[in-house]
BAVEX-730209 format. One record per residue (C-alpha): y, z, x; residue in three letters. Coordinates in steps of 0.001 Angstrom, whole numbers, padded with zeros to 6 digits, always signed. Each point is the difference from the previous one (the first is absolute). Example, Ala and Ser with C-alpha at 12.3 -4.5 7.8 and 13.67 -1.06 7.14 Angstrom:
BEGIN
-004500+007800+012300Ala/+003440-000660+001370Ser/
# end
This chain:
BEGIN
-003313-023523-000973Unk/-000493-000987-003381Unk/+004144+000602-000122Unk/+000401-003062+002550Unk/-002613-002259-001441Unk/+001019+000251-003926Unk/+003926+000986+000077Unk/+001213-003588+001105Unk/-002556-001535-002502Unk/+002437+001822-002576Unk/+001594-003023-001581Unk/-003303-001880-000536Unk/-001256-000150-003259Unk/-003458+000160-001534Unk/-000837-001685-003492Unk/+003450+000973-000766Unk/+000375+003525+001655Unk/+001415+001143+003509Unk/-002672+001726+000676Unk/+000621+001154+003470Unk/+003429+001396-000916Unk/-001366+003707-000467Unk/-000406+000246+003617Unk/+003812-000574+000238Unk/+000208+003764-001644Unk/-000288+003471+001820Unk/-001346+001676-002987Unk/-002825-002418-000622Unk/-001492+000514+003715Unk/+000364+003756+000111Unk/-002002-000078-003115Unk/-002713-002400+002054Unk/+000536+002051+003133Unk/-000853+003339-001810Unk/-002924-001152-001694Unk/-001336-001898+003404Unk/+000831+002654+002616Unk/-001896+002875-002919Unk/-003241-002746+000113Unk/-000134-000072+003064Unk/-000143+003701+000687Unk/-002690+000216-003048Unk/-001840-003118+001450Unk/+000176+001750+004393Unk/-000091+003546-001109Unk/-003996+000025-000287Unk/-000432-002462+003196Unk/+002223+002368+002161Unk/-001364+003425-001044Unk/-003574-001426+000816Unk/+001370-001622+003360Unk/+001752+003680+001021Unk/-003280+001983-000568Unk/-001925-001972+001650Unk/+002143+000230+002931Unk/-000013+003584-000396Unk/+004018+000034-001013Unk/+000101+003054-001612Unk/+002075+002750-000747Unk/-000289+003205+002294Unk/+001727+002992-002062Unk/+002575+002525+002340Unk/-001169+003945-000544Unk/+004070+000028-000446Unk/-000515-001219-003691Unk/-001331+001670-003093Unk/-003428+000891-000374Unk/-000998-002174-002449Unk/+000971-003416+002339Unk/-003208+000677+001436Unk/-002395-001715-002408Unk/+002417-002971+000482Unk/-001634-000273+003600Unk/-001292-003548+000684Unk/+001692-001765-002361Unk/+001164-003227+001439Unk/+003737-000767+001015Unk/+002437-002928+001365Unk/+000781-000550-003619Unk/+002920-001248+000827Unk/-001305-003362+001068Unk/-001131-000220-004068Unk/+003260+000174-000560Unk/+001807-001921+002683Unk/-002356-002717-000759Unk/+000661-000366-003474Unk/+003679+000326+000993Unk/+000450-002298+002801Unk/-001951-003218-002175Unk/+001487+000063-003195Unk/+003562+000305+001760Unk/-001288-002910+002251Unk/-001155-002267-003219Unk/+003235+000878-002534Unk/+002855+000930+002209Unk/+002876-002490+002143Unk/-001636+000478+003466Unk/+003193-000895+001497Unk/+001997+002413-001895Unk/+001579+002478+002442Unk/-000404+003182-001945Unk/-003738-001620+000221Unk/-000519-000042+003260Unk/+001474+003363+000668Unk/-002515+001689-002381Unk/-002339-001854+001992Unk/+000592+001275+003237Unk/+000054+003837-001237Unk/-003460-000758-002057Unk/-001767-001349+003074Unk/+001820+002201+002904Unk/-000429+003301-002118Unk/-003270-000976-001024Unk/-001773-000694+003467Unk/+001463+002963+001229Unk/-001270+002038-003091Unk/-003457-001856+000634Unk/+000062+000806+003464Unk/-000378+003525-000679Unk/-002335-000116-002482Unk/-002244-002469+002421Unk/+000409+003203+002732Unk/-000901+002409-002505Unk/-002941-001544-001580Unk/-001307-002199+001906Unk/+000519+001123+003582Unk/-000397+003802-001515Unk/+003218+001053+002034Unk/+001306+003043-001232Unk/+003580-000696-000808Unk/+000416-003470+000361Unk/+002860-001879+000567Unk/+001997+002807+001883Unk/+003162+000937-001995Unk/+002661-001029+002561Unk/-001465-003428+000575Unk/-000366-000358-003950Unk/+003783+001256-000841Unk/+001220-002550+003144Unk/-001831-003149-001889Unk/+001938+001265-003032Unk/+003482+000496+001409Unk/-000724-003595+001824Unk/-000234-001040-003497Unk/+002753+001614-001312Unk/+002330-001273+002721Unk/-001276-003481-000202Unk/+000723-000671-003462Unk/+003481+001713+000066Unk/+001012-002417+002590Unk/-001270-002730-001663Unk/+002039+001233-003179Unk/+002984+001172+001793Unk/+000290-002945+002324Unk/-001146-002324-002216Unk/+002587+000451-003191Unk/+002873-002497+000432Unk/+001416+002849-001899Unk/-000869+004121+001644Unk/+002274+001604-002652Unk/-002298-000509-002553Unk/-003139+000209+001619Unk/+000510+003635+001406Unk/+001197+001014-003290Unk/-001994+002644-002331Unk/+000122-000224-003410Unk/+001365+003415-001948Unk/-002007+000182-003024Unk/+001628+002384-001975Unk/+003793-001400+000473Unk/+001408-003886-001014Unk/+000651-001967+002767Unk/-000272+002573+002737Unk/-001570-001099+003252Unk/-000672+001783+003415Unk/+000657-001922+003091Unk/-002293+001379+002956Unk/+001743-002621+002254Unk/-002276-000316+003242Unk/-001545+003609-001314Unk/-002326-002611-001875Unk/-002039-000516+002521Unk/-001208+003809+000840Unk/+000235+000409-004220Unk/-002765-003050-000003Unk/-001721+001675+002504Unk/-000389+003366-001876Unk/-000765-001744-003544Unk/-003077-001574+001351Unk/-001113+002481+002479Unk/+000370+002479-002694Unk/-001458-001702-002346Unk/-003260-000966+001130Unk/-000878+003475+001035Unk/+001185+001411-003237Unk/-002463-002319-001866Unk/-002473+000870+002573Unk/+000353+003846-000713Unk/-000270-000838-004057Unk/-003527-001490+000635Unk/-001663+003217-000182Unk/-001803-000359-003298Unk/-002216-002687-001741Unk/+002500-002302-001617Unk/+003315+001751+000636Unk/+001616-002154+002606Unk/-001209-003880-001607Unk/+001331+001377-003310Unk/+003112+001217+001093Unk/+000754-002751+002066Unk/-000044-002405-002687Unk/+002122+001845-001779Unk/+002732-000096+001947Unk/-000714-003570+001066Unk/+000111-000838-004094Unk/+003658+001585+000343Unk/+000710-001573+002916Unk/-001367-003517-001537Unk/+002342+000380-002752Unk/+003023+000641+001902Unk/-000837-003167+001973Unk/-000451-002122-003178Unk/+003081+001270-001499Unk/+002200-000525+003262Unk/-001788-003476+000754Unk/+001416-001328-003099Unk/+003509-001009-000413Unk/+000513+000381-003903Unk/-001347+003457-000180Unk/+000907+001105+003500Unk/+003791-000685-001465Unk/-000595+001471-003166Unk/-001163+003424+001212Unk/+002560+000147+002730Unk/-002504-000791+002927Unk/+000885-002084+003427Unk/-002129-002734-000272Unk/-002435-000758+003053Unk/-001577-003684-000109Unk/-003105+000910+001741Unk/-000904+002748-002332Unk/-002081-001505-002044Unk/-002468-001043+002453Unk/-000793+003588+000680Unk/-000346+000459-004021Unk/-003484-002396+000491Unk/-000398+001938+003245Unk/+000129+003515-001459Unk/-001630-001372-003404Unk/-003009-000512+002488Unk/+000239+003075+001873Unk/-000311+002198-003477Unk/-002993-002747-001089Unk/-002178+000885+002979Unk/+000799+003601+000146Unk/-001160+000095-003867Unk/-003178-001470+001456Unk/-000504+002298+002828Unk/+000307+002719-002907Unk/-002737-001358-001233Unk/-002100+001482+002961Unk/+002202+002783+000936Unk/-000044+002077-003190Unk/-001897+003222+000216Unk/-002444-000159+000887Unk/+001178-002338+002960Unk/-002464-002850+000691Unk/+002448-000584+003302Unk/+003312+001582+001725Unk/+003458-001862+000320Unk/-000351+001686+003837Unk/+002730-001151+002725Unk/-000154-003725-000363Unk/+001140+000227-004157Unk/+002463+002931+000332Unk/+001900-000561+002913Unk/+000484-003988-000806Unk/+000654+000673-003735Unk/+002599+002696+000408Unk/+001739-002178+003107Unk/+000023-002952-003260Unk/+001696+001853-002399Unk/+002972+001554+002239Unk/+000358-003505+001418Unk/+000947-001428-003774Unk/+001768+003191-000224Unk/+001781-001589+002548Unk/+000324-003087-000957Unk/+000949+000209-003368Unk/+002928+002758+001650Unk/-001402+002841-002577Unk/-001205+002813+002437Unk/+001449+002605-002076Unk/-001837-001744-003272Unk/-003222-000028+001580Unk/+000588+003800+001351Unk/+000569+000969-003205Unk/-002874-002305-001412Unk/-002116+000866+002778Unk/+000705+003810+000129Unk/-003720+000672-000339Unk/-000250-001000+003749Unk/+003209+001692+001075Unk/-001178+003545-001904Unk/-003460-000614+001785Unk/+001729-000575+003241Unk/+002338+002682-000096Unk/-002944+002825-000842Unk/-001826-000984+003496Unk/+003561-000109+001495Unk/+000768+003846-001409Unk/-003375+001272+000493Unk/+000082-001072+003271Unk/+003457+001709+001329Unk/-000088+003078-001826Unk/-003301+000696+001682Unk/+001410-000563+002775Unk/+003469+002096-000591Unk/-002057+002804-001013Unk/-002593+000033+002723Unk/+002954+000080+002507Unk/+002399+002670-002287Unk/-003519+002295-000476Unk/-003067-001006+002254Unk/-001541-001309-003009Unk/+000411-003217-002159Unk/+000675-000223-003332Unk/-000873-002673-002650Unk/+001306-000818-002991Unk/-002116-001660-001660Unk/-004056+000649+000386Unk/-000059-003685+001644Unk/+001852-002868+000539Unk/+000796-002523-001362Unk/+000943+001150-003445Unk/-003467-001313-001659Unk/-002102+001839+001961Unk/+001754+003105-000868Unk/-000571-000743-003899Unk/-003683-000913+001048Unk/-000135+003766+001490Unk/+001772+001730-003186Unk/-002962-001346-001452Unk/+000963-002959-002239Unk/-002224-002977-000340Unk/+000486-002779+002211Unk/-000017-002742-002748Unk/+002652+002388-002024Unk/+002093+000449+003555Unk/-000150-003848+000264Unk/+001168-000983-003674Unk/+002901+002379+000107Unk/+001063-001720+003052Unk/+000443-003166-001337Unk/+000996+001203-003034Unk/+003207+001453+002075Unk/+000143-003517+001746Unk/+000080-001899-002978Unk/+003060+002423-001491Unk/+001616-000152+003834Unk/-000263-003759-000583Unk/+001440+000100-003420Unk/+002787+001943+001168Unk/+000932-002756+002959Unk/-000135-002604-002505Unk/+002284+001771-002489Unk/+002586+000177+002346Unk/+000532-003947-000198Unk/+002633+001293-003006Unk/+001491+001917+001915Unk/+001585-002921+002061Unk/
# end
């Protein structure tokens, strides 16, 4: 909004100074839309933790996790809208509304997060016992998945480069997926949500790690949305990437500010409506930006938490069929909860995490020399 009003006053002067002209600049409004989406979720944080117990909106712990969970029983969730909130105004205020890359991050913030809040709303509010049942909540997010590939595959005046990945580790070596782009698109989101959704297990874990790998992410967009230093460090440059710089600069501003209430001991829960939405957003400017592998690699915390529920689950089930009874791996799954039962301390479990994000992160952005 404040893009469209103030950009065209650019050339106008005041008492001898264009004032107006910052709003011309990408890195002056993700500045503003950090520090207005992390307000925000300092300013609603209070107002919707009062609103959610009130309704009753509160967490209702599995006997499947650790022990200890259970004194985290009644403590309100639907966090996500905290964060979504924060998310969705700043981006409206400081980002090109008519940007493309704009609107698509739209669509995946609202689509992901109704169907996120839709399960919460089952869960807590109609006390359903699963909510949202899994097929029904996997076929919103393949819908997803296939409408924005077809919007990016049929939309590019130019498919070659649009269904190409990005090889981080080699100079100018691409992988063209061809019409396989539109299944690949399907998997990055579909697997990404859930995997977020499987890291929020502990107080803090998931926001923290998510803004993380959105700060790498953010970077990557900044440096490939500008044509000097996209040139200089051997990058294809992409026009509309630095919208999603202010976009992501807003995403890791409210997510600091959900922190603020999420740290243990958690005042309120990302739940379904934060984790599924926030993990669709960042494999969507994966996506976008054509660095899947980067944000793997930058992301990894995700993929290792992922793959532990993935492993724990089939070799149970190998074993149970090779010798009548199933075998785990690891005391629980995902990995966090098995830490939490080798008896580490969930704060320490949750620091080391991110610590391992932020050096996962460093590691994606080091490649950029490598190019």
């Amino acid at each position: 909004m404040f893009y469209h009003l103030l950009a065209p006053l650019s050339d106008m002067e005041i008492m001898g100074y264009t004032v107006f002209n910052v709003f011309q600049y990408v890195t002056f409004r993700a500045i503003a839309a950090f520090i207005t989406a992390l307000i925000i979720s300092l300013f609603f944080g209070p107002k919707f933790i009062k609103l959610l117990k009130k309704n009753q909106a509160v967490e209702i712990i599995s006997d499947y996790l650790p022990p200890n969970h259970k004194q985290k029983q009644g403590t309100p969730t639907m966090g996500g809208l905290i964060a979504l909130s924060g998310l969705l105004i700043s981006s409206l205020l400081w980002n090109n509304l008519v940007n493309s890359h704009i609107m698509i991050m739209y669509l995946t913030t609202v689509w992901l997060g109704s169907v996120g809040f839709l399960d919460d709303y089952l869960k807590n509010f109609r006390h359903t016992r699963i909510g949202l049942i899994a097929k029904y909540k996997l076929m919103f997010q393949i819908s997803l998945g296939l409408v924005i590939a077809l919007i990016l595959y049929f939309g590019s005046p130019d498919k070659d480069i649009v269904t190409s990945i990005n090889l981080p580790f080699l100079k100018n070596t691409v992988i063209n997926l061809g019409i396989i782009f539109i299944p690949f698109v399907v998997f990055m989101i579909v697997g990404t949500s859930n995997a977020v959704n499987l890291t929020d297990g502990l107080d803090g874990l998931a926001g923290g790690s998510i803004a993380i790998s959105a700060f790498a992410l953010g970077t990557m967009a900044y440096l490939k949305g500008h044509f000097v230093i996209s040139e200089y460090l051997n990058l294809e440059f992409i026009s509309n990437a630095g919208e999603l710089t202010i976009f992501t600069a807003a995403l890791i501003g409210t997510l600091l500010g959900f922190l603020w209430y999420n740290i243990k001991p958690a005042q309120i829960f990302m739940g379904d409506t934060g984790s599924l939405s926030l993990g669709g957003i960042l494999a969507v400017l994966a996506i976008l930006l054509r660095e899947e592998i980067f944000f793997a690699i930058a992301g990894g915390i995700f993929v290792i938490e992922a793959l532990s529920s993935i492993v724990q689950r089939y070799y149970f089930k190998y074993t149970r069929i090779k010798t009548g009874t199933g075998k785990r791996i690891f005391l629980c799954a995902p990995l966090h909860h098995h830490f939490e039962l080798k008896g580490i301390s969930e704060n320490k479990i949750v620091i080391r995490f991110w610590i391992i994000a932020i050096m996962l992160a460093a590691v994606a952005l080091a490649t950029l020399k490598l190019r």
